[in-house]
N, C-alpha and C positions, 0 to 999 in steps of 0.2 A: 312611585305612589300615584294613582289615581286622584285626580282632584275635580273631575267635574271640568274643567276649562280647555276650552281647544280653539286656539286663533287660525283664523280661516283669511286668507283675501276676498272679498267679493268685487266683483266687477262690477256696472252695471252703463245702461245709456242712455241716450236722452229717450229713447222710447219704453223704458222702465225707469222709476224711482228705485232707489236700493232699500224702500220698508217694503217695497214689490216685491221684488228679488227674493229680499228675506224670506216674506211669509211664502213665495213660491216653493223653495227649499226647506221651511217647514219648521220655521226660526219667526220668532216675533220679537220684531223691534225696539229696543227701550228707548226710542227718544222720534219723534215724528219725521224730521228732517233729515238728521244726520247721525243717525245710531251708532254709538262705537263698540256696544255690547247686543247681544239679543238670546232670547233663551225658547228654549225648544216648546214647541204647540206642544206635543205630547208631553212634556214635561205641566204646561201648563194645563192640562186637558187631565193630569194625575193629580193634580191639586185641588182640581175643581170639584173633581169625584169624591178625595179625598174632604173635603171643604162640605161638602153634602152629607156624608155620613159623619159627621165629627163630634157623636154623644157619647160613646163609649171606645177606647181608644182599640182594642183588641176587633172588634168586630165593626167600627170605622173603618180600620186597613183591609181588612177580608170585606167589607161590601167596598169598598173603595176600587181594589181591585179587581172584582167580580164586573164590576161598572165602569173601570176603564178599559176594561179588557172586551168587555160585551160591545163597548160602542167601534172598537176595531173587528169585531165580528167572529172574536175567539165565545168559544161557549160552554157552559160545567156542564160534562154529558153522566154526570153522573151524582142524580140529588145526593149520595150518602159520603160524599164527602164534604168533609164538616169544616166548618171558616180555621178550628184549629189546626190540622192539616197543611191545608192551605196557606196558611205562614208558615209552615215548619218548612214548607217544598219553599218558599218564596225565599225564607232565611239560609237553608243548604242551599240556593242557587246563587244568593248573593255573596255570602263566602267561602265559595268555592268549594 
């Protein structure tokens, strides 16, 4: 079962903090000093997108995704595909 959680060692030295380290590898840190968890920028960068579209929930996730995807520099090469589609390919990709 997939759950989301993967424990990692980090190492780090005196010439990096380890919330350095973190965000370096693309992880933000939950706690300033001594982080024992941290969660993914892209993950938090899905949210954020998702957090901006959040008026109608169906087309919140299709512009959500349209908009985190654009700022990774993927692009919809083709207007006539419609935001329902676009879940449908999002939902067959996620369950296999």
């Amino acid at each position: 079962m997939l759950t989301g959680f993967v424990s990692i060692d980090v190492l780090s030295c005196e010439c990096s903090s380890l919330p350095q380290v973190l965000l370096h590898h693309g992880l933000f840190p939950t706690a300033p000093s001594q982080p024992r968890m941290a969660i993914s920028v892209d993950l938090l960068s899905f949210y954020r997108a998702l957090f901006e579209r959040s008026c109608d929930a169906i087309n919140a996730l299709a512009s959500a995704l349209k908009t985190h995807y654009s700022r990774r520099g993927f692009q919809v090469t083709d207007a006539r595909v419609s935001h329902i589609h676009v879940i449908f390919m999002l939902l067959n990709y996620i369950t296999g």
